[in-house]
C-alpha positions as CSV (number, residue, x, y, z in Angstrom):
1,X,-28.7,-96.8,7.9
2,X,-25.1,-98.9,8.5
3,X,-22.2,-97.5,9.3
4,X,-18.7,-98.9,8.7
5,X,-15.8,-98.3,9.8
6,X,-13.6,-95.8,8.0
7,X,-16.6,-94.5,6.3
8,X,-17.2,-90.8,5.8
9,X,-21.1,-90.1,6.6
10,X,-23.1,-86.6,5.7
11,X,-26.2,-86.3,7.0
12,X,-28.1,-83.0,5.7
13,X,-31.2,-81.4,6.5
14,X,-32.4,-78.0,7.5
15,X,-32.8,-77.0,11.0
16,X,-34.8,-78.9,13.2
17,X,-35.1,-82.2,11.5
18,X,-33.1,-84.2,13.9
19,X,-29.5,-84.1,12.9
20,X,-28.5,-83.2,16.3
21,X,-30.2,-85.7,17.7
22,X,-29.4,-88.6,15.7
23,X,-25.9,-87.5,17.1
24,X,-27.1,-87.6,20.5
25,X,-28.5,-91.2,19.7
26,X,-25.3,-92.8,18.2
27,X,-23.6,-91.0,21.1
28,X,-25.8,-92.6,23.9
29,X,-27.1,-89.4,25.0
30,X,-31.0,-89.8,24.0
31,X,-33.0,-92.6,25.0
32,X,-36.2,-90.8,23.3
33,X,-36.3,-92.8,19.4
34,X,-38.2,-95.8,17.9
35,X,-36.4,-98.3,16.4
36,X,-33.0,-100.1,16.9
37,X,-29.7,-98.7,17.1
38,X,-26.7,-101.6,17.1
39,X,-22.9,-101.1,18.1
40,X,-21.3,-104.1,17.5
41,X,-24.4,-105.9,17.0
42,X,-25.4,-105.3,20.3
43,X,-28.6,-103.0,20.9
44,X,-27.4,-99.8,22.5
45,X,-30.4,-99.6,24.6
46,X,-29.2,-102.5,27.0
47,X,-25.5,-100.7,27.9
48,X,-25.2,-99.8,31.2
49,X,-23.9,-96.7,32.3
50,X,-19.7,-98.4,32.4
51,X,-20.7,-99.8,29.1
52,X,-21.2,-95.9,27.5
53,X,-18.4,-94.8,29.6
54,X,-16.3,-97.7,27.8
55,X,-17.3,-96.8,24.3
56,X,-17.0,-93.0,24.7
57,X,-13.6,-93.2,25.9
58,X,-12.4,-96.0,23.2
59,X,-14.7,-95.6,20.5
60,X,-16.3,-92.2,20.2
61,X,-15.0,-88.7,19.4
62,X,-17.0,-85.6,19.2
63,X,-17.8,-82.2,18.6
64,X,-21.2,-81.2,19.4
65,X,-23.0,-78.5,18.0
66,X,-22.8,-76.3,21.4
67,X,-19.3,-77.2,21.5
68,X,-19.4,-77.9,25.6
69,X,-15.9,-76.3,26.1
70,X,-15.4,-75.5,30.1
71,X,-15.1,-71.6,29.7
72,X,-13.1,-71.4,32.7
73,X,-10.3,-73.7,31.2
74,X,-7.9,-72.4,28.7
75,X,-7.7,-74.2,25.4
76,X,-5.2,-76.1,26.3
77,X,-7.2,-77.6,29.4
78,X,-9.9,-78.2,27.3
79,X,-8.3,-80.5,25.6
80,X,-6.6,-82.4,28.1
81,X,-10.0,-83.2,29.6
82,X,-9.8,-85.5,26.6
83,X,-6.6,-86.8,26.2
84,X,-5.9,-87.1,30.2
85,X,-8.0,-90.2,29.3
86,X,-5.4,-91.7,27.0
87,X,-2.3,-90.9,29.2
88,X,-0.2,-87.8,29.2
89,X,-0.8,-85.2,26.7
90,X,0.8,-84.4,24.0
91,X,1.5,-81.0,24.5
92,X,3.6,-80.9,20.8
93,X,1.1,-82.7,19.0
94,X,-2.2,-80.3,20.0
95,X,0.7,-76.7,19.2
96,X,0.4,-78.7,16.0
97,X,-3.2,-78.6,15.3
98,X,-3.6,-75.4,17.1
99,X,-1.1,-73.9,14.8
100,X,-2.7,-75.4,11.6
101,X,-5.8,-73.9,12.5
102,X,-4.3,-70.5,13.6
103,X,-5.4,-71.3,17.1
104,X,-1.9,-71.7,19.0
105,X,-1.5,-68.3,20.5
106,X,-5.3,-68.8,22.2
107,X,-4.3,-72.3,24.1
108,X,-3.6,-70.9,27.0
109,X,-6.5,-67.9,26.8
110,X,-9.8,-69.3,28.6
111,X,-11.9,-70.1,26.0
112,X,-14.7,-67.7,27.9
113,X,-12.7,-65.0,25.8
114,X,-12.4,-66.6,22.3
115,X,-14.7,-65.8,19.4
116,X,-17.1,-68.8,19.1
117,X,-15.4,-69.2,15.7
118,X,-12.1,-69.8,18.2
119,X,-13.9,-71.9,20.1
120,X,-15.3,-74.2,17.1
121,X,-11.6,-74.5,16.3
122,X,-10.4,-75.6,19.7
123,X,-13.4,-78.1,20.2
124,X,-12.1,-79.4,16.6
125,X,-8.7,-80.4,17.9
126,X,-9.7,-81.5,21.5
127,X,-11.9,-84.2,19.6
128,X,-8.9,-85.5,17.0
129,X,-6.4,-85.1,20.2
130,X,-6.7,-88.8,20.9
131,X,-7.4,-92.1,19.1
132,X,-10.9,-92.2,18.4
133,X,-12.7,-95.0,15.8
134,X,-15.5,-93.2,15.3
135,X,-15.8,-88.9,14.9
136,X,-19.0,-87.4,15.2
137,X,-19.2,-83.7,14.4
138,X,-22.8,-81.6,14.7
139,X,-22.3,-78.6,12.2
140,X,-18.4,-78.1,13.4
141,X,-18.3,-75.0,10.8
142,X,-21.1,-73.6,11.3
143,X,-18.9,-70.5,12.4
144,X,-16.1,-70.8,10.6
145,X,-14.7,-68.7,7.3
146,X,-13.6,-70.8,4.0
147,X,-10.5,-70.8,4.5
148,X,-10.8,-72.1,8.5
149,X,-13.3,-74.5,7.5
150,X,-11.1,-76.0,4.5
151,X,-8.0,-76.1,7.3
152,X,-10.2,-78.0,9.7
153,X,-11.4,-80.4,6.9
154,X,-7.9,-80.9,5.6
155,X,-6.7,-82.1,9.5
156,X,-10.2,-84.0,10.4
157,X,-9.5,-86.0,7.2
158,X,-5.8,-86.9,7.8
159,X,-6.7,-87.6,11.9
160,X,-9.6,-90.2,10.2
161,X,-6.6,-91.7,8.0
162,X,-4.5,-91.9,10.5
163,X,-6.6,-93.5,13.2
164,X,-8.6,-95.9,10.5
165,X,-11.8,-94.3,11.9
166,X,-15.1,-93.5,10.5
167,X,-17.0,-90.3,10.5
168,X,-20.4,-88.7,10.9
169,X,-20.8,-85.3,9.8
170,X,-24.1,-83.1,10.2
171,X,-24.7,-80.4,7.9
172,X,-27.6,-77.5,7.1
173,X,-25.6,-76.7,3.7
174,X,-24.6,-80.1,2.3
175,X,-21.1,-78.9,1.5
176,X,-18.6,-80.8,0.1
177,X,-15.8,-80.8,3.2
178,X,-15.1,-84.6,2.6
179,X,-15.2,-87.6,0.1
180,X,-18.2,-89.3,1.6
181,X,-19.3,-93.2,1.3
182,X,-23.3,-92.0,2.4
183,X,-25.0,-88.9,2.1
184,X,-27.8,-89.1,3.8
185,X,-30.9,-86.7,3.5
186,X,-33.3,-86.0,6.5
């Protein structure tokens, strides 16, 4: 499998074939594969902590499957733990997104109290909050309605056009969210 940049990925399979972890791979987070996995022609198994660091914070966005929101933190404070990375926040920019996917009253709820439908929604927009080359999203609709999932689609697209950045996608249903270069079927 190659990726290049600005291409749209799907990678479908039932549960438990290891779409969440070829996530975690590409992400850095699991050591436990066969193989070789290159970024930038470089084999990601001799990056040093900095080095993953370095690429998470320039080259990687993501929403994992779990979502990892702080449940303390409000919505809002979610997503500045990304985009504190990248300077100050643009407070405008995420109402924006929040309001697009009829999230903006939540942002300053802790996200202990939202629906995990709420939750998918504000992990969404904490990921596209900041430049990012490469998105990675593990089944970000899993808990969403048609017409939330087709709002969410509609801004993950246009953040990907806007920053020139690829995208990997997981999916149990094989949907049709995106115009996709690969399909790929574990």
């Amino acid at each position: 499998m190659q990726l290049e940049p600005g291409q749209a990925v799907r990678v479908s399979a039932v549960s438990g074939k290891g779409k969440s972890t070829l996530i975690s791979i590409i992400y850095g987070l699991r050591k436990d594969y066969s193989g070789q996995v290159l970024l930038n022609r470089q084999n990601i198994r001799s990056f040093t902590l900095e080095d993953w660091a370095d690429y998470r914070q320039r080259c990687f966005s993501i929403v994992f499957q779990d979502l990892r929101l702080f449940l303390s933190y409000t919505g809002w404070e979610n997503v500045q733990v990304r985009t504190a990375l990248f300077g100050k926040p643009d407070r405008k920019k995420t109402e924006e997104m929040a309001d697009t996917l009829g999230v903006l009253p939540l942002l300053n709820k802790k996200c202990g109290q939202l629906s995990y439908g709420e939750r998918q929604r504000i992990a969404i927009i904490r990921a596209l909050a900041a430049p990012f080359q490469w998105l990675l999203l593990d089944e970000p609709f899993s808990h969403l309605d048609q017409a939330n999932m087709e709002k969410a689609s509609r801004l993950i697209a246009q953040k990907c056009r806007e920053y020139q950045a690829g995208m990997v996608l997981t999916s149990l249903d094989g949907g049709e969210h995106f115009n996709y270069q690969q399909n790929i079927l574990l």
